[in-house]
BAFI-3210 file (N, C-alpha, C; in Angstrom, 3 decimals, decimal comma, padded with zeros to 6 digits):
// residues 274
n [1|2|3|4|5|6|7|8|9|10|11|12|13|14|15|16|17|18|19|20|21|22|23|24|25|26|27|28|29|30|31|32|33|34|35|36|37|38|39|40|41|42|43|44|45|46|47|48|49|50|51|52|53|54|55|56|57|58|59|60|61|62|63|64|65|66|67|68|69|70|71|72|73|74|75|76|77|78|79|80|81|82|83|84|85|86|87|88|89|90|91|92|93|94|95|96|97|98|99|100|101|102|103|104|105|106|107|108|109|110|111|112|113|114|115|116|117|118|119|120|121|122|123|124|125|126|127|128|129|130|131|132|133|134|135|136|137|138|139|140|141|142|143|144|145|146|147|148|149|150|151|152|153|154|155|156|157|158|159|160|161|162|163|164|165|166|167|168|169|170|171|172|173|174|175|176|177|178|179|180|181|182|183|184|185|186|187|188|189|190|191|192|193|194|195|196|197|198|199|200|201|202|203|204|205|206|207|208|209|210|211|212|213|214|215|216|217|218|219|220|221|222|223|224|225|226|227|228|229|230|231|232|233|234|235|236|237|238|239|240|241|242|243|244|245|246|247|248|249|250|251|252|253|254|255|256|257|258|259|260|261|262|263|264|265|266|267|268|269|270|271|272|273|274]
n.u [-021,481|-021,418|-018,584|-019,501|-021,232|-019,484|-017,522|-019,045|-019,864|-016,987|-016,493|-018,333|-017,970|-014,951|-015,886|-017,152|-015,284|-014,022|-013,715|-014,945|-017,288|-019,248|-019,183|-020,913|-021,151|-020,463|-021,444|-023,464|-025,494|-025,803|-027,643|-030,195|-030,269|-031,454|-033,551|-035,261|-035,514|-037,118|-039,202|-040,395|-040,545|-042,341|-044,436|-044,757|-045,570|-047,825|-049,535|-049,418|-051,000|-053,387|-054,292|-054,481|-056,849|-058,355|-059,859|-058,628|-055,484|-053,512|-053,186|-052,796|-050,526|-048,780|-048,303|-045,866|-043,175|-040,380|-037,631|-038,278|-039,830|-037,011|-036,045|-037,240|-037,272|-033,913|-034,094|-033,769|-031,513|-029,687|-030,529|-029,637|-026,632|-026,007|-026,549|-024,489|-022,584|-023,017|-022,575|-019,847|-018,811|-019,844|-018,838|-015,823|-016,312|-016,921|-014,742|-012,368|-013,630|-012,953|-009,878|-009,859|-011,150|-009,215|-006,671|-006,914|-007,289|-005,243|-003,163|-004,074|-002,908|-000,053|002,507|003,435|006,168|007,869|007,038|006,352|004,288|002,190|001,465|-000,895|-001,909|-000,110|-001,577|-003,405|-003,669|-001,634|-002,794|-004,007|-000,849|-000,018|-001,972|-001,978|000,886|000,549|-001,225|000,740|002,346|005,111|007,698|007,584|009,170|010,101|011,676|012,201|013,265|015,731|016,694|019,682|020,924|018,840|018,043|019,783|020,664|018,419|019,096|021,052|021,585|019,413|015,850|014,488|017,191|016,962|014,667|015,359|017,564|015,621|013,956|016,196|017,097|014,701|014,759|016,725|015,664|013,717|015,039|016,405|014,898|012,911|010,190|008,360|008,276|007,750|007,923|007,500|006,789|007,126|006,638|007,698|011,778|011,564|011,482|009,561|010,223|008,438|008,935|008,072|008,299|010,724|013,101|013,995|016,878|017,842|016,432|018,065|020,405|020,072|019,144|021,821|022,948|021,335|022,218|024,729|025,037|022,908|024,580|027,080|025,687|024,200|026,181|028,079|026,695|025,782|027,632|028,161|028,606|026,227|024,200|022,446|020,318|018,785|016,448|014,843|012,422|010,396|007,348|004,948|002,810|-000,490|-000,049|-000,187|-000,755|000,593|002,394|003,670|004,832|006,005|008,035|009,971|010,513|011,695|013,798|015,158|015,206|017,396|019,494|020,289|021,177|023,277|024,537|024,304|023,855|023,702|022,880|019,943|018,458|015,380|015,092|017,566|017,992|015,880|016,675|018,605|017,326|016,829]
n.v [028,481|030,563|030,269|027,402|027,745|029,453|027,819|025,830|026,836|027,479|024,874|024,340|025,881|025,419|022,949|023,483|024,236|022,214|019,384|016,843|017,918|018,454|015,885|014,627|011,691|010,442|011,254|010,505|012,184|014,891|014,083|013,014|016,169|017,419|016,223|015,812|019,023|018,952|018,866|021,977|023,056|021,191|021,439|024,223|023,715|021,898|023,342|025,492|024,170|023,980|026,070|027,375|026,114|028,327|031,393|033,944|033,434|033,830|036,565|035,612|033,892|035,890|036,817|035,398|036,480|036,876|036,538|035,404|032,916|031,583|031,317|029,050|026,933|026,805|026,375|023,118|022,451|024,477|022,989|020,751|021,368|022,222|019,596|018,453|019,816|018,698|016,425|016,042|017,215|015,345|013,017|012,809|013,340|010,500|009,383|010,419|009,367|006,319|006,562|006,581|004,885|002,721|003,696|003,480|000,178|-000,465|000,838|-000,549|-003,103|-002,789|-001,870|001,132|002,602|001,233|000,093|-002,388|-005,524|-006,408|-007,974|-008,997|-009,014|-011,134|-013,006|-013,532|-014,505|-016,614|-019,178|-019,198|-019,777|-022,031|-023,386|-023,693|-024,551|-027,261|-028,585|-028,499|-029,802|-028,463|-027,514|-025,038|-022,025|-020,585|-017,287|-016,150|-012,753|-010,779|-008,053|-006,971|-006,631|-004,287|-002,251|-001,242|000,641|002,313|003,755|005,004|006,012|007,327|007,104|008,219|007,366|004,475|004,213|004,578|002,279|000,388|000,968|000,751|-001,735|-003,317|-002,355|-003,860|-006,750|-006,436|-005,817|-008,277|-010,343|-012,635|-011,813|-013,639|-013,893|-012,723|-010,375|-009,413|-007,271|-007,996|-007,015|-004,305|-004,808|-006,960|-008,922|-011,143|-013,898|-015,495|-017,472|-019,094|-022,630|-023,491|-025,285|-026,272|-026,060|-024,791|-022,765|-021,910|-020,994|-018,944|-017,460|-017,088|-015,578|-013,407|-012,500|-011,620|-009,840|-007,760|-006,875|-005,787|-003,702|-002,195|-001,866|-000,623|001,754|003,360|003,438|001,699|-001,195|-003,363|-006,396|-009,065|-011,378|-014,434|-016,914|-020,314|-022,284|-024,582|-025,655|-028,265|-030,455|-029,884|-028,397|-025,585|-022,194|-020,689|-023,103|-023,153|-020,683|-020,355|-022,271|-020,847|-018,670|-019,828|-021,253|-018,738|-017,655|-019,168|-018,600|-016,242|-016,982|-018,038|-016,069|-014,919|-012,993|-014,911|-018,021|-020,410|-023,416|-025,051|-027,704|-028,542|-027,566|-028,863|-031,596|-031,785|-031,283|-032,597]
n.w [010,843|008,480|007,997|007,075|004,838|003,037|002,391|001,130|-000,969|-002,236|-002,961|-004,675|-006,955|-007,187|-008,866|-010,997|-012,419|-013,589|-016,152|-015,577|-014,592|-016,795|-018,659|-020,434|-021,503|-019,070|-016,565|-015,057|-013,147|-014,882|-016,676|-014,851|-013,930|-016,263|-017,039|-015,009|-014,855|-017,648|-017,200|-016,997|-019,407|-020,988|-019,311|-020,293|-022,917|-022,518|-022,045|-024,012|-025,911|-025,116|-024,542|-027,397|-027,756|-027,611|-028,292|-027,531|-027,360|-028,373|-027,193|-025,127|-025,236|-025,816|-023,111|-022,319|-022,208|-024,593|-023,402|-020,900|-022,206|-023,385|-020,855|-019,724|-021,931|-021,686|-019,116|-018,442|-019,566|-018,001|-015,228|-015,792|-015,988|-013,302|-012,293|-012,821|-012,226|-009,206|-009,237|-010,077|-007,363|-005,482|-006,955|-005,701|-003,106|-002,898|-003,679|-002,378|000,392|-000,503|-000,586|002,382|003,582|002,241|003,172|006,353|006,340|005,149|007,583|009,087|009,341|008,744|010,107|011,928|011,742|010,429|008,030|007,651|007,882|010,120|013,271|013,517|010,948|010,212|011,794|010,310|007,855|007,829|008,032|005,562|004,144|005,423|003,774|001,391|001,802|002,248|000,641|-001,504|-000,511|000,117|002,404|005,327|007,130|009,651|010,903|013,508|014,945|017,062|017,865|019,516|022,871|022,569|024,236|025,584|023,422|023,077|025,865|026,031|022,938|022,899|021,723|019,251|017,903|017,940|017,192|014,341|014,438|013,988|011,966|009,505|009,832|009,292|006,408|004,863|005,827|003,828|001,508|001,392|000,864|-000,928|-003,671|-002,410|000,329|004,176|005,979|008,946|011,631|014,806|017,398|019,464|019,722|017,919|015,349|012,789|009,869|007,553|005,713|002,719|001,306|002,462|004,108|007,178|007,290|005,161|005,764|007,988|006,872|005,445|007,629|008,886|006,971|006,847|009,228|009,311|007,283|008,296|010,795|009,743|008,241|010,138|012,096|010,456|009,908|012,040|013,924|016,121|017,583|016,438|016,998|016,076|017,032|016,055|016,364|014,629|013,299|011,635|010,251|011,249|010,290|010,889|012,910|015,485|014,812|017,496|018,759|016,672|016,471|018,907|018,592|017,330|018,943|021,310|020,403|019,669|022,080|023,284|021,505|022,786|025,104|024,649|024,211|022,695|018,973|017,194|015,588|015,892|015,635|015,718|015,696|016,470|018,967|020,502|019,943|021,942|024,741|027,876]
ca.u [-022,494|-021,085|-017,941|-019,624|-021,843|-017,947|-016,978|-019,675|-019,721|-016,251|-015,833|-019,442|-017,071|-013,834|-016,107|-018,320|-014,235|-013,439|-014,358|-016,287|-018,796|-020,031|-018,933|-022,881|-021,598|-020,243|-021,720|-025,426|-026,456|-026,170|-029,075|-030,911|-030,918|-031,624|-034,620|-035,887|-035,909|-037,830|-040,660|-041,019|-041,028|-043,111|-045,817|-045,800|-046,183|-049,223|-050,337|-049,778|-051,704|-054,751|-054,379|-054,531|-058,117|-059,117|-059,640|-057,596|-054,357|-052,167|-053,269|-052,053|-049,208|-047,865|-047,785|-044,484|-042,170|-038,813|-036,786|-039,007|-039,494|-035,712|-035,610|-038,724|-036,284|-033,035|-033,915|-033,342|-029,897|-028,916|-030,385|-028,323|-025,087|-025,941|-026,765|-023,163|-021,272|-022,935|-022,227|-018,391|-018,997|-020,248|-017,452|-014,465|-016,386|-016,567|-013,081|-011,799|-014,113|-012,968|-008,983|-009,518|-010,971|-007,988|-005,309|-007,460|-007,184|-003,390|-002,775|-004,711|-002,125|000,944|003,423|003,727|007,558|008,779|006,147|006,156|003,232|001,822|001,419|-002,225|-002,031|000,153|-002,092|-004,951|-002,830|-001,029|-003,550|-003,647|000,599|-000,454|-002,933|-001,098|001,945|000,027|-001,428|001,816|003,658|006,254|007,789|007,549|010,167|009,720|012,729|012,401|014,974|015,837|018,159|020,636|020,642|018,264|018,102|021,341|020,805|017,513|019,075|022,646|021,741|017,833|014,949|015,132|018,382|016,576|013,839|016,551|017,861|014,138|013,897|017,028|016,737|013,559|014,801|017,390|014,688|012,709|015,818|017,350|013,696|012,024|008,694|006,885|008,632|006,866|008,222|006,879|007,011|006,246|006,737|009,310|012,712|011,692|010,953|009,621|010,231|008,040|009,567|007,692|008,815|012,088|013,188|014,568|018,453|017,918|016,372|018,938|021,259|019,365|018,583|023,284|023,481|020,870|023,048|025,855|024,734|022,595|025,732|027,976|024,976|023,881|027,462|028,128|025,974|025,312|029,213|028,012|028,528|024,763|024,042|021,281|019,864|017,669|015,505|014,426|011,883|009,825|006,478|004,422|001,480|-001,900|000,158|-000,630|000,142|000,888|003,354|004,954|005,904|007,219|009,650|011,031|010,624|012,378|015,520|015,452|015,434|018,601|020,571|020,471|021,379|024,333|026,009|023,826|024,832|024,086|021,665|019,762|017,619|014,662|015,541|018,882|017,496|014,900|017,554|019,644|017,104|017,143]
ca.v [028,346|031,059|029,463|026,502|027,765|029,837|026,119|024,668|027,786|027,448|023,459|024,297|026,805|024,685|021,563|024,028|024,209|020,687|018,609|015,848|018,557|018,316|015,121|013,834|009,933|009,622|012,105|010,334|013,450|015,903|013,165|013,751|017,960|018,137|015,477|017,325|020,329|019,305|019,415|022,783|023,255|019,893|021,898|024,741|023,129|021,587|024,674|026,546|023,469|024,157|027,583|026,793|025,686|029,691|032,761|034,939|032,399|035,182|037,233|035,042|033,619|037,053|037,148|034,976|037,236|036,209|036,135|034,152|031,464|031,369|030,278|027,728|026,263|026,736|025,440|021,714|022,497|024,557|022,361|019,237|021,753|022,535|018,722|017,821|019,961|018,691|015,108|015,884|016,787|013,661|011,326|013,470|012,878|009,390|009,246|010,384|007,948|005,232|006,542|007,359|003,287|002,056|003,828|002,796|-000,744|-000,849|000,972|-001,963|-004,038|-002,545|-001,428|002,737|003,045|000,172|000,061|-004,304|-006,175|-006,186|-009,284|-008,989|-009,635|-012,337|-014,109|-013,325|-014,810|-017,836|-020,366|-019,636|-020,250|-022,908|-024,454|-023,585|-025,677|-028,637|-028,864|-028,480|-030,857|-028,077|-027,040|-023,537|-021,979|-018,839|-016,759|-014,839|-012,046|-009,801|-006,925|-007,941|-005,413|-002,804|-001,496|-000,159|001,786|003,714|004,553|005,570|006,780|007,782|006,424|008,344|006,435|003,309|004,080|004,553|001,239|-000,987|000,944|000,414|-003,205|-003,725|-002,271|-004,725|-008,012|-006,435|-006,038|-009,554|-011,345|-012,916|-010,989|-013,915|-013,882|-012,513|-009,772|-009,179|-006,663|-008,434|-006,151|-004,044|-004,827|-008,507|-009,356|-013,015|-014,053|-016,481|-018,439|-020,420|-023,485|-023,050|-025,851|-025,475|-026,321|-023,427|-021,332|-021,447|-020,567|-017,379|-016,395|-016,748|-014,589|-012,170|-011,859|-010,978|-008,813|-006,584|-006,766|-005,350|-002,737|-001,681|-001,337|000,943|002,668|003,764|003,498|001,442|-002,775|-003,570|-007,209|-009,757|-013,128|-015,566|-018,216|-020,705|-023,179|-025,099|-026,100|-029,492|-030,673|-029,839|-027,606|-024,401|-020,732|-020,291|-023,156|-022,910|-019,362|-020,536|-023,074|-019,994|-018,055|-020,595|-021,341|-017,254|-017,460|-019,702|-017,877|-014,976|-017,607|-019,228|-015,420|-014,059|-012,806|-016,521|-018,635|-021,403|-024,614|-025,606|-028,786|-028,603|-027,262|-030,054|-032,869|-031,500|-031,086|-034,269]
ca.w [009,801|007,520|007,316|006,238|003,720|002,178|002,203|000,042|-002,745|-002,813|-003,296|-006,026|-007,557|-007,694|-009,330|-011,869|-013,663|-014,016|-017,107|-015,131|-014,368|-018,328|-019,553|-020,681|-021,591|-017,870|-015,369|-014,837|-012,792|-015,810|-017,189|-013,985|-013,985|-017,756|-016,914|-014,059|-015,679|-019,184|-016,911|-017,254|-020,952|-021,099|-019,286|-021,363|-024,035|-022,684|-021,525|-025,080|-026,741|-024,315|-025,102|-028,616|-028,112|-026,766|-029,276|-027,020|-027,754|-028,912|-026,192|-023,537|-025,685|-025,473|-021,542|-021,907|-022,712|-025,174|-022,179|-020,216|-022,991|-023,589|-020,003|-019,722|-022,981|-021,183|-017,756|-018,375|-019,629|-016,537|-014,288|-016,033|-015,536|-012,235|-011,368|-013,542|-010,897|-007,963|-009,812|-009,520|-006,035|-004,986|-007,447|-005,358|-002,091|-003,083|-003,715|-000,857|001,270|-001,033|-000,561|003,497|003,988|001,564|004,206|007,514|005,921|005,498|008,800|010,351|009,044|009,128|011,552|011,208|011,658|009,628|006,821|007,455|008,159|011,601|014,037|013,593|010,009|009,815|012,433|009,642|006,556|008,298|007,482|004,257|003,982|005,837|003,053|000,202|001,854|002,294|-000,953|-002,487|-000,254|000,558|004,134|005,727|007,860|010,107|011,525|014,370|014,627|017,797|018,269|021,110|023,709|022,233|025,400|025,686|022,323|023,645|026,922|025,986|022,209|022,471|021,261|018,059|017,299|018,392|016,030|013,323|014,010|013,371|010,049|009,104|009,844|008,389|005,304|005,653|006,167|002,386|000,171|001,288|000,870|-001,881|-002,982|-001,691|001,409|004,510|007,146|010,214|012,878|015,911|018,760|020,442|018,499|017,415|013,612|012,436|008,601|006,966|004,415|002,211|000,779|002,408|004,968|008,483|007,068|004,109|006,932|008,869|005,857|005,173|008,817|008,943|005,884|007,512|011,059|009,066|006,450|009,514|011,818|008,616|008,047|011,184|012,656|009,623|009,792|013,255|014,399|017,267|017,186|017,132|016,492|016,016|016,671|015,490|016,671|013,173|013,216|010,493|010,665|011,253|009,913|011,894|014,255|015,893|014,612|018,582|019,194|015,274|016,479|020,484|018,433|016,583|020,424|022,214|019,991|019,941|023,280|023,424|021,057|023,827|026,621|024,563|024,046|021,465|017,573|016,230|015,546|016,736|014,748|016,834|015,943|017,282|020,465|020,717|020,194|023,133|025,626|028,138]
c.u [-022,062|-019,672|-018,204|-020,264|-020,636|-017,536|-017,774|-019,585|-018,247|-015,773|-017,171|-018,573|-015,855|-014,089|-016,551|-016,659|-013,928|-014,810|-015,439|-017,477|-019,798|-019,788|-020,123|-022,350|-021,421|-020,008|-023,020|-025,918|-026,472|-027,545|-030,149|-031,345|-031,567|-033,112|-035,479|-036,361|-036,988|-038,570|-041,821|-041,216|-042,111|-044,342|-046,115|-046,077|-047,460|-049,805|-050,658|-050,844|-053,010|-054,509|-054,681|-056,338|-059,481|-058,881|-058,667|-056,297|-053,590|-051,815|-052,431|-050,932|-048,345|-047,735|-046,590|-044,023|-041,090|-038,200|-037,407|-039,149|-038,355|-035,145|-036,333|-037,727|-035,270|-032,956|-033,333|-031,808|-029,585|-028,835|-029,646|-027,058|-025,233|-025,420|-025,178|-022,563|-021,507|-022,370|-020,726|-018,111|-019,195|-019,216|-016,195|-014,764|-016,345|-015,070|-012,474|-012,205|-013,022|-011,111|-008,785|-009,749|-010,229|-006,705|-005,635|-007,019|-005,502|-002,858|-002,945|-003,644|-000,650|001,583|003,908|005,359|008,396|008,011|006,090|005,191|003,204|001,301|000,108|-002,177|-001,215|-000,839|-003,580|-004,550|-002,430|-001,716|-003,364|-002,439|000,127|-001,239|-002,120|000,234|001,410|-000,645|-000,174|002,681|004,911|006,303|007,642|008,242|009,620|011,528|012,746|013,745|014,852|016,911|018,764|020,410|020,358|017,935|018,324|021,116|019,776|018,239|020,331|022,208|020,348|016,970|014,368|015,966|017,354|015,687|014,456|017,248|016,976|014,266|014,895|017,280|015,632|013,610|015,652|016,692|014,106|013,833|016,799|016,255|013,420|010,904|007,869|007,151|007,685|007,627|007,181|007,442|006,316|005,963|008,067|010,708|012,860|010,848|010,641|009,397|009,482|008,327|008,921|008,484|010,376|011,982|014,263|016,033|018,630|017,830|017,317|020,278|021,327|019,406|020,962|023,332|022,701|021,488|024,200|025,531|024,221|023,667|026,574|027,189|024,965|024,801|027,803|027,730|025,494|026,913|029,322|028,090|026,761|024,865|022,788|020,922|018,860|017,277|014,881|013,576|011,096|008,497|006,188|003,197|000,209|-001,151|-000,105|000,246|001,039|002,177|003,849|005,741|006,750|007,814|010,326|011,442|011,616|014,051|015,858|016,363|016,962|019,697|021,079|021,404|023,032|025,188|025,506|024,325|024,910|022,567|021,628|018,530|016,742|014,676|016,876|018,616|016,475|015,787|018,473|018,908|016,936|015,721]
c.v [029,077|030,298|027,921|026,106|028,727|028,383|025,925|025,768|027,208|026,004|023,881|025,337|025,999|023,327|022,008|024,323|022,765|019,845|017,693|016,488|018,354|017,260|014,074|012,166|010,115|010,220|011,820|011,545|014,560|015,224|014,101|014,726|017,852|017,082|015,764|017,926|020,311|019,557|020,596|023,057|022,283|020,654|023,206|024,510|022,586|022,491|025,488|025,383|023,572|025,635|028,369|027,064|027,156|030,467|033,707|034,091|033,720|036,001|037,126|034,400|034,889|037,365|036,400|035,673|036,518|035,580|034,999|033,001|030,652|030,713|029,349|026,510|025,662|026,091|024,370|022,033|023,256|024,133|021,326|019,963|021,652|020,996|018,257|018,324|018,957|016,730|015,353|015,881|015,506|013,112|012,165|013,359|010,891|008,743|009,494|009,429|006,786|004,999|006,472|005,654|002,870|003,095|003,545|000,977|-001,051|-000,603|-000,077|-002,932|-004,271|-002,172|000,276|002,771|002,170|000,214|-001,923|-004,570|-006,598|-007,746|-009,599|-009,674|-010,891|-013,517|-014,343|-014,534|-016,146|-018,585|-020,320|-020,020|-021,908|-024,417|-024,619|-024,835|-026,686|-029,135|-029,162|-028,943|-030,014|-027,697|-025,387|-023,127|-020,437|-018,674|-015,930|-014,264|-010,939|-009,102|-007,254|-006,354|-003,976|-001,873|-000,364|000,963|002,605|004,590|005,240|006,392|007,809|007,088|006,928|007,490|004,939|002,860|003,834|002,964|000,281|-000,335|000,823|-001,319|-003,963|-003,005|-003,473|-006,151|-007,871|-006,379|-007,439|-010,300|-011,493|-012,289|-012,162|-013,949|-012,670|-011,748|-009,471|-008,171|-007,133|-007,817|-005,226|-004,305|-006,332|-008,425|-010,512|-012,668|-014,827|-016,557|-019,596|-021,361|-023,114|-024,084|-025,184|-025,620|-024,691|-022,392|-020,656|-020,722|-018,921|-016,800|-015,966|-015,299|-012,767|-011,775|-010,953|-009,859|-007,384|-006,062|-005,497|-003,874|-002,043|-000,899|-000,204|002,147|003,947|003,909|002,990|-000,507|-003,206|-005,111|-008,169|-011,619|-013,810|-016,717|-018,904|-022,097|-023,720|-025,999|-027,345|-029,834|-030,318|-029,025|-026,011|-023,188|-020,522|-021,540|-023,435|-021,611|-019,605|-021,551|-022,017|-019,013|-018,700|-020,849|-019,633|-016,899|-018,278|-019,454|-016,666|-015,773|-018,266|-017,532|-014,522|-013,829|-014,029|-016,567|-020,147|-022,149|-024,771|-027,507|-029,400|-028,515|-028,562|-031,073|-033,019|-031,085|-032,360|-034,578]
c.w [008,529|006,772|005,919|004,700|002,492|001,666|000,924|-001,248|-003,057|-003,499|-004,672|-006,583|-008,649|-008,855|-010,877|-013,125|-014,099|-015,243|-016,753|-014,738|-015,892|-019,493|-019,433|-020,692|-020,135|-016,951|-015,520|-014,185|-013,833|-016,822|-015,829|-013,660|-015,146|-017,686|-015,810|-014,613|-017,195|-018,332|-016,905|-018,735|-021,478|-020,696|-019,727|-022,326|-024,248|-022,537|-022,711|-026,012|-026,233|-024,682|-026,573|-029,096|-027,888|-027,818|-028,991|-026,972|-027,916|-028,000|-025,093|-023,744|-025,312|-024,001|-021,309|-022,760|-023,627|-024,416|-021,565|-021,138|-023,133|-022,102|-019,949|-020,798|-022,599|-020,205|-017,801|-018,525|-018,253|-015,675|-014,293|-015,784|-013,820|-011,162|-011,628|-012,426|-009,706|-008,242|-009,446|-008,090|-005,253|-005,642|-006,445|-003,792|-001,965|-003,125|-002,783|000,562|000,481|-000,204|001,294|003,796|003,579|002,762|005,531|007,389|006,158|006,636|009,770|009,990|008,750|009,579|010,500|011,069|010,710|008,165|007,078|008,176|009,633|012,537|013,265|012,376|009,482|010,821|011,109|008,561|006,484|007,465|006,161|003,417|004,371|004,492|001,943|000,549|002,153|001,334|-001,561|-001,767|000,265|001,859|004,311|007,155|008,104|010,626|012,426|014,861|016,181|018,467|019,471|021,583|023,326|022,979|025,684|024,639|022,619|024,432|026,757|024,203|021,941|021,831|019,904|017,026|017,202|016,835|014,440|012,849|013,571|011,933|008,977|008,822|009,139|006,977|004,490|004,588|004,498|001,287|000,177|000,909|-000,794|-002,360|-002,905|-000,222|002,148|005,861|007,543|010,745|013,964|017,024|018,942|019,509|017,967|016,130|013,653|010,557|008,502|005,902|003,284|001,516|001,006|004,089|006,334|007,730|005,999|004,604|007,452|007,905|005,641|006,398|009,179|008,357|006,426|008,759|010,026|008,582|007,551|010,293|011,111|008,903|008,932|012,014|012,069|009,949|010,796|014,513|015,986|017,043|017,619|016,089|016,124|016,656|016,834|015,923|014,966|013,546|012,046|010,951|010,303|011,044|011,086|013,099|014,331|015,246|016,392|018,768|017,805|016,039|018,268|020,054|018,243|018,304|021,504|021,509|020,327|021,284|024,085|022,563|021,937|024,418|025,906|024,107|022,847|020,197|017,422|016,074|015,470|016,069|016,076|017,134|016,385|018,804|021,334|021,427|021,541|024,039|026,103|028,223]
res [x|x|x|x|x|x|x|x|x|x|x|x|x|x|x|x|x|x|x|x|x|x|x|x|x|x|x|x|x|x|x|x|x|x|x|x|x|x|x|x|x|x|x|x|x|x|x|x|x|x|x|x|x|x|x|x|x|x|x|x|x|x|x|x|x|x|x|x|x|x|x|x|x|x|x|x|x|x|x|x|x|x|x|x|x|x|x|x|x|x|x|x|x|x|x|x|x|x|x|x|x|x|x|x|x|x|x|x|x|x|x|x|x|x|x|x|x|x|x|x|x|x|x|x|x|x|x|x|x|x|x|x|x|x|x|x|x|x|x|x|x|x|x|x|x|x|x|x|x|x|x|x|x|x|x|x|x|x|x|x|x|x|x|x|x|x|x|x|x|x|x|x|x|x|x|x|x|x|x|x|x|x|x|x|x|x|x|x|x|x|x|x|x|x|x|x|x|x|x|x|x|x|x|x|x|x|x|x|x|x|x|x|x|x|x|x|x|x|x|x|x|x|x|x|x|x|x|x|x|x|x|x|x|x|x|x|x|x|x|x|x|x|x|x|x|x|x|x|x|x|x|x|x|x|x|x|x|x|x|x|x|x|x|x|x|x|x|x|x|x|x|x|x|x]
***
């Protein structure tokens, strides 16, 4: 309890220095104290005008002292300072609500270790890629991307290192992209790109240039051969967020099976199943 009442002097302390405590156009509560407060000078005034109407007037005028008038006068103004601090109080608790839902908000939506956008929110978003490319007639290409035996690099370098290699990679995925382009963190050590207006043949162009470039990087960097590969599909009118992303899952899944470090068209994969 004591603590808490040290607390509040000292935050009414820290507020009673700052400018927004006394800036009249745009601190409405220094309106509010100083409007409060006429009330008392308001009623002596009625009080000395009824007093007015009595012979002994002087008499009883003189029971308010200097001092005492000078506050009856003063009040309104101290109570408009008083209300001005507690006015900053409140805009700085406001602010911090305002700043604590604006980082709850992004957390909900992006992946902590990578800083890239979180499954969740691309399942939120889709549609609207979705509408936008069907209005405008253009295609949309995803890339799913997954570290080849990320395994091995937890259990032989740590999961530290491991961690080292997603943010490295997903720094990677944001300085090769477009800014309308669209990383993902999907899980575990798998990424998906969305590409707008970018067909499966271009996809697959970009998702090359991204094996290499990571391979180059990653190897560097980490003095270990770490590689990648990609599953690429392109979406179809009226089809599902769920099987747009198991085309890009399934070629993925056959870039592993054919030897990994490549990549794999879903329409390549299609054509060659019997």
């Amino acid at each position: 309890m004591i603590y808490r009442l040290i607390t509040q002097v000292q935050e009414f302390c820290s507020a009673s220095l700052k400018p927004y405590s006394y800036n009249v156009p745009k601190n409405p509560y220094i309106w509010f104290g100083f409007l409060w407060g006429a009330q008392l000078p308001v009623f002596l005034l009625v009080l000395t005008h009824i007093l007015q109407q009595h012979k002994d007037y002087s008499e009883t005028w003189a029971l308010f002292s200097t001092s005492l008038q000078i506050f009856c006068f003063g009040y309104p103004i101290l109570l408009g300072a008083i209300f001005g601090i507690l006015g900053t109080i409140r805009a700085e608790k406001t602010f911090q609500i305002q700043q604590l839902i604006t980082r709850l908000q992004q957390t909900s939506i992006t992946d902590p270790l990578t800083g890239l956008f979180n499954r969740r929110h691309f399942a939120l978003i889709f549609q609207d890629h979705v509408s936008q490319a069907t209005r405008s007639q253009k295609p949309i290409s995803i890339l799913f991307i997954d570290i080849d035996d990320f395994k091995n690099i937890n259990d032989n370098f740590g999961h530290q290192t491991g961690d080292q290699v997603l943010e490295q990679l997903a720094a990677i995925l944001k300085d090769s992209l477009r800014p309308f382009d669209l990383p993902v963190r999907w899980g575990g050590e798998e990424f998906l790109l969305l590409l707008p207006e970018v067909s499966e043949n271009t996809a697959k162009e970009i998702a090359e240039r991204l094996r290499k470039k990571s391979m180059e990087i990653l190897s560097a960097k980490f003095c270990i051969k770490i590689t990648i590969s990609i599953g690429v599909a392109s979406y179809i009118q009226q089809e599902t967020l769920q099987s747009f992303v198991d085309k890009a899952d399934q070629s993925l899944y056959a870039a592993k099976m054919l030897g990994k470090n490549q990549v794999v068209c879903w329409s390549i994969l299609r054509d060659s199943m019997p």
